[in-house]
DRENPA-3360 file (N, C-alpha, C; in nm, 2 decimals, always signed):
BEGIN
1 = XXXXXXXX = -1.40/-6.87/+0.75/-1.47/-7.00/+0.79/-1.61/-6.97/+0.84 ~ -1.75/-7.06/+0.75/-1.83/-7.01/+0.83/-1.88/-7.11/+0.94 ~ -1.88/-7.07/+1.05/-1.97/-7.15/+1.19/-2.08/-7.13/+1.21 ~ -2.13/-7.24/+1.21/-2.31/-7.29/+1.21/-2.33/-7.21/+1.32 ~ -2.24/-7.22/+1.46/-2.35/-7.14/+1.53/-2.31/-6.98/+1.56 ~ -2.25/-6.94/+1.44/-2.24/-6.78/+1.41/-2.37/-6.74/+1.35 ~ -2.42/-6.84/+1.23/-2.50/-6.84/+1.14/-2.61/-6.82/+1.20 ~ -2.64/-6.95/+1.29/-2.76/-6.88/+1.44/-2.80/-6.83/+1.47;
9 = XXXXXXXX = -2.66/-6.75/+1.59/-2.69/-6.61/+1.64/-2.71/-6.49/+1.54 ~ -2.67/-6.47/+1.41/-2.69/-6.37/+1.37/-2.84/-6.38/+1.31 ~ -2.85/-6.50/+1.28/-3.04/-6.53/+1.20/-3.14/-6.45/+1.34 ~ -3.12/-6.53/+1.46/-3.15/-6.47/+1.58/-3.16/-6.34/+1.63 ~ -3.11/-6.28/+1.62/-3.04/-6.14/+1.66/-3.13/-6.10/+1.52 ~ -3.15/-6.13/+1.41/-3.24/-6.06/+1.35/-3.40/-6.04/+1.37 ~ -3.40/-6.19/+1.39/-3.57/-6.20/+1.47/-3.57/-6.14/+1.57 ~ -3.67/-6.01/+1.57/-3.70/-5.98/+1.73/-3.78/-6.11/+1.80;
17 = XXXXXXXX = -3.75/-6.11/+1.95/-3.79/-6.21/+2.02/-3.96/-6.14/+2.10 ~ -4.07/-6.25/+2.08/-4.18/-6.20/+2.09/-4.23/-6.09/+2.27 ~ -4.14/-6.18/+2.36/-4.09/-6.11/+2.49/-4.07/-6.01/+2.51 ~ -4.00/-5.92/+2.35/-3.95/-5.75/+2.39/-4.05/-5.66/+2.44 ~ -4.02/-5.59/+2.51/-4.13/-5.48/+2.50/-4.13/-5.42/+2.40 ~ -4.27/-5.33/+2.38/-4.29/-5.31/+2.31/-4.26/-5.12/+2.30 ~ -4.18/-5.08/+2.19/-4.19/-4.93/+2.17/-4.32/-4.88/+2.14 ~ -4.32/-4.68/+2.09/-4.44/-4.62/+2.13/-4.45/-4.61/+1.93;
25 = XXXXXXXX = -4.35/-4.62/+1.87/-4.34/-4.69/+1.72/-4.35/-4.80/+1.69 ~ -4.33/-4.92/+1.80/-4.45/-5.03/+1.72/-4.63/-5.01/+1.78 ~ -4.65/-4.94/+1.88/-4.76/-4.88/+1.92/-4.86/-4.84/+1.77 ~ -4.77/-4.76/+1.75/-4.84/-4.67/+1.65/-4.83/-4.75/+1.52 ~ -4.77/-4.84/+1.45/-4.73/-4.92/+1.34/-4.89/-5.04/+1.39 ~ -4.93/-5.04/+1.45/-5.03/-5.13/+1.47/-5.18/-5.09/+1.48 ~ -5.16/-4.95/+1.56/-5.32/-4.85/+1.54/-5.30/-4.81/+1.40 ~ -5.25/-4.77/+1.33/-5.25/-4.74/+1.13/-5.27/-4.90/+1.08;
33 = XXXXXXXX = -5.21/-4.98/+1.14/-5.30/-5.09/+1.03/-5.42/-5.18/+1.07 ~ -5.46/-5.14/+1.18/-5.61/-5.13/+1.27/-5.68/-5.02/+1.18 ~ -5.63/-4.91/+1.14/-5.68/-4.79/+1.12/-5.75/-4.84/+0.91 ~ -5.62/-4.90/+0.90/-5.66/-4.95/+0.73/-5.75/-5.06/+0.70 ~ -5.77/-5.15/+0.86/-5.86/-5.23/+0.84/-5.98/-5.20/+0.85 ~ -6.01/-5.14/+0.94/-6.15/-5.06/+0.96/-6.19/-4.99/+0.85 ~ -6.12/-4.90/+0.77/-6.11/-4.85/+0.64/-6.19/-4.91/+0.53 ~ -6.17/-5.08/+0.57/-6.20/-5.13/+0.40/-6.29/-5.23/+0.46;
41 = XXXXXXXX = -6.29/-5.20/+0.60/-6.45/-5.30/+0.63/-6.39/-5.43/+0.67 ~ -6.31/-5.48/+0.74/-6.24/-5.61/+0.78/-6.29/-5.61/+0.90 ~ -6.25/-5.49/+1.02/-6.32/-5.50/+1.13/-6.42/-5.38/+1.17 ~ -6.50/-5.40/+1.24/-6.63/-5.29/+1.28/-6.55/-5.20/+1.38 ~ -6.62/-5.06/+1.39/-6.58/-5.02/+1.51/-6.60/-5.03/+1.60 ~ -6.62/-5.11/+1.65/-6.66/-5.15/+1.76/-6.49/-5.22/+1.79 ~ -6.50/-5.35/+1.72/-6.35/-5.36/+1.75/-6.23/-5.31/+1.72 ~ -6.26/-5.22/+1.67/-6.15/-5.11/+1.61/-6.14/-5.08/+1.78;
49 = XXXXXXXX = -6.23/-5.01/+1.81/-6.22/-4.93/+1.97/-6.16/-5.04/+2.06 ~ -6.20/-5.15/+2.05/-6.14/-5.27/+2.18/-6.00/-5.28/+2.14 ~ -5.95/-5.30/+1.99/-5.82/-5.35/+1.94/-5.73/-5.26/+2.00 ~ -5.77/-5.10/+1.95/-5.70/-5.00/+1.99/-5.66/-4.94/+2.10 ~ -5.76/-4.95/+2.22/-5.75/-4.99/+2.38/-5.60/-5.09/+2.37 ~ -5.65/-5.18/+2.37/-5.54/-5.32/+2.38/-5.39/-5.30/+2.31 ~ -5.36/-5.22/+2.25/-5.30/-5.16/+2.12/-5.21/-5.07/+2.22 ~ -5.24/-4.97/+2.26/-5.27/-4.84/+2.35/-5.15/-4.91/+2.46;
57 = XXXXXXXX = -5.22/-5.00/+2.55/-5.21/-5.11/+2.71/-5.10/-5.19/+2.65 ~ -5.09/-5.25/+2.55/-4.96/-5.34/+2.53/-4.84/-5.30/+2.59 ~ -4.76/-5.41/+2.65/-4.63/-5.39/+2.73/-4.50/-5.47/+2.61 ~ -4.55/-5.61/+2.54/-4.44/-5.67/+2.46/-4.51/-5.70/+2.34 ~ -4.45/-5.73/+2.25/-4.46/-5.72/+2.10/-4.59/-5.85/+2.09 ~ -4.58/-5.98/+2.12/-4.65/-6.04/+2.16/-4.79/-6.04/+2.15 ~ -4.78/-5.92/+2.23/-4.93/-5.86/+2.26/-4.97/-5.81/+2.15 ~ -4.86/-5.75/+2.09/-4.95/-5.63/+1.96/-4.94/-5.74/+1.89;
65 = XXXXXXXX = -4.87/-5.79/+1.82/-4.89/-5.93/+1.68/-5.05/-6.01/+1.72 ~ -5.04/-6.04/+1.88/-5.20/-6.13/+1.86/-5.34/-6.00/+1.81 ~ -5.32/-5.89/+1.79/-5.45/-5.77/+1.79/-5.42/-5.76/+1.61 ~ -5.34/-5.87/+1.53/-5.36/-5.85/+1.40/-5.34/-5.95/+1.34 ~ -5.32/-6.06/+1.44/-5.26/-6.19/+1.38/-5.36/-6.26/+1.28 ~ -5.51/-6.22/+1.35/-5.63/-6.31/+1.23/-5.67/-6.18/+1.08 ~ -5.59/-6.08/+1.10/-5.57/-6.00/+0.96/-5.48/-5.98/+0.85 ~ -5.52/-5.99/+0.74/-5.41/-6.04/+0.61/-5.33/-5.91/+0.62;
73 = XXXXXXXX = -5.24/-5.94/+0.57/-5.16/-5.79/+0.49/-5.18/-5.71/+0.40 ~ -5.17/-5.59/+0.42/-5.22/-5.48/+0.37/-5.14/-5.45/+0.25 ~ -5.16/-5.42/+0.11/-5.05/-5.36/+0.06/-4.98/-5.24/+0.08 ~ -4.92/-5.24/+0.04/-4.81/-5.14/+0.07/-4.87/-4.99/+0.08 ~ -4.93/-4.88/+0.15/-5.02/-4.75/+0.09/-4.87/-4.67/+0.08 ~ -4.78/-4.69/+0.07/-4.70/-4.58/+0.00/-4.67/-4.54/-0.16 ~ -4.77/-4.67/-0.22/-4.79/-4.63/-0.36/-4.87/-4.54/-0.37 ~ -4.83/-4.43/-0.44/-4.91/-4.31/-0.45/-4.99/-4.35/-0.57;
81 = XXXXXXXX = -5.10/-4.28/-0.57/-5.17/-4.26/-0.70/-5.13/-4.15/-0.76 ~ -5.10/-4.19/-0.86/-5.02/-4.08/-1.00/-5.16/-4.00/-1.02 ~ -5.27/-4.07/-1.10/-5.38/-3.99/-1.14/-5.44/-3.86/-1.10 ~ -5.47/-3.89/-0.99/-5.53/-3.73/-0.91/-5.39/-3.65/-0.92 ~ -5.29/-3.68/-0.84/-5.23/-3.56/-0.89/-5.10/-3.50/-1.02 ~ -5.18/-3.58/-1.09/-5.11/-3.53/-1.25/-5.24/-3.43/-1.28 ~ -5.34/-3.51/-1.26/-5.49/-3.43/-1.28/-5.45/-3.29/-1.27 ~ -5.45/-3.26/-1.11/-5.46/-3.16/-1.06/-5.32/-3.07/-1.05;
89 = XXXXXXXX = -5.24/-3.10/-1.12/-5.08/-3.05/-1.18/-5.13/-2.96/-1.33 ~ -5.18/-3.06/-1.41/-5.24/-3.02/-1.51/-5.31/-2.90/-1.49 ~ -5.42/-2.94/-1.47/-5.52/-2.86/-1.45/-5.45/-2.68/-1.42 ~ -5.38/-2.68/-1.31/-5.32/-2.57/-1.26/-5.21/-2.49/-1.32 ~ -5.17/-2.58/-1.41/-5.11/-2.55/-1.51/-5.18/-2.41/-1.69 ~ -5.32/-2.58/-1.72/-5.39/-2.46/-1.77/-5.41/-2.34/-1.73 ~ -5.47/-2.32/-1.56/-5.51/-2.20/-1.52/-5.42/-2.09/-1.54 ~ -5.27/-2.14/-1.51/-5.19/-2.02/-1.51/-5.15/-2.00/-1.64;
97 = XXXXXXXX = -5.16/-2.04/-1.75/-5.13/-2.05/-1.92/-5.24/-1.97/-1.91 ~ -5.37/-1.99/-1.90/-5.52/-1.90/-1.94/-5.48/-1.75/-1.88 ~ -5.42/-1.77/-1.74/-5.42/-1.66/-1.68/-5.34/-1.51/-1.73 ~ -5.21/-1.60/-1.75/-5.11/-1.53/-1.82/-5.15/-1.45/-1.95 ~ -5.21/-1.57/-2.02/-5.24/-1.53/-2.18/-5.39/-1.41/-2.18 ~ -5.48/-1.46/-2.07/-5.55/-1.32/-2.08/-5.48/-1.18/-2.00 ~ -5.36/-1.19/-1.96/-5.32/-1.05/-1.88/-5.26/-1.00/-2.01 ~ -5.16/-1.05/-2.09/-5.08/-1.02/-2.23/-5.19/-0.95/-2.31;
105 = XXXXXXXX = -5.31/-1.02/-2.34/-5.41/-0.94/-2.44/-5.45/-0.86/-2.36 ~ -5.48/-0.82/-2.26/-5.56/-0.72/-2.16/-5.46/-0.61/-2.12 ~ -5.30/-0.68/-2.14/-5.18/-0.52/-2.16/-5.19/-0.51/-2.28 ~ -5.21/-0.60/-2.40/-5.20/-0.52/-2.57/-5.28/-0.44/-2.62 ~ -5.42/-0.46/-2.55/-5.52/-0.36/-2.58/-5.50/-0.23/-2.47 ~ -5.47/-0.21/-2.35/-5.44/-0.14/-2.32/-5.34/-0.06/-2.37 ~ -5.25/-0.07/-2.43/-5.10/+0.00/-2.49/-5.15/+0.02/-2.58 ~ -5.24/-0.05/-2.67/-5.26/-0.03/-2.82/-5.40/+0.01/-2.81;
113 = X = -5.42/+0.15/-2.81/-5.59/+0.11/-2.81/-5.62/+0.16/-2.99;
% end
């Protein structure tokens, strides 16, 4: 049977309540996306340096949500870029095919002269 006010408390109990304090990992989840705004030019350093003070000093979550509340969301940076390092997979790849293949002729002429 489901009870409306199970349904509630469990919706509840998911939302953290803005009152918690605040851990030293939402600390840090808030100076990296201070860190990505400054990055792309949203805020100056200047308020980078005040946000992250205030960031730093926060006691409940509260506090940190108002230091990003007027900033959009960031996409996701755990999408890697494939390019650069297929590039550079490649790349090192030839070197060691070049490398190999000049050591084989540099022992054939040695054994065979």
């Amino acid at each position: 049977m489901n009870d409306p006010k199970n349904c509630v408390f469990e919706y509840a109990r998911a939302m953290p309540e803005p009152a918690l304090r605040a851990s030293d990992d939402d600390r840090d989840a808030v100076l990296r996306a201070l860190e990505r705004h400054t990055a792309v030019g949203r805020i100056s350093l200047d308020e980078f340096d005040q946000r992250s003070t205030a960031a730093l000093a926060a006691v409940t979550l509260d506090e940190l949500a108002a230091l990003t509340a007027d900033l959009p969301d960031l996409p996701d940076k755990s999408a890697p870029t494939v390019e650069p390092a297929s590039h550079a997979r490649h790349l090192i790849l030839l070197f060691v095919i070049a490398f190999v293949t000049l050591a084989a002729l540099v022992a054939i002429m040695l054994l065979h002269p």
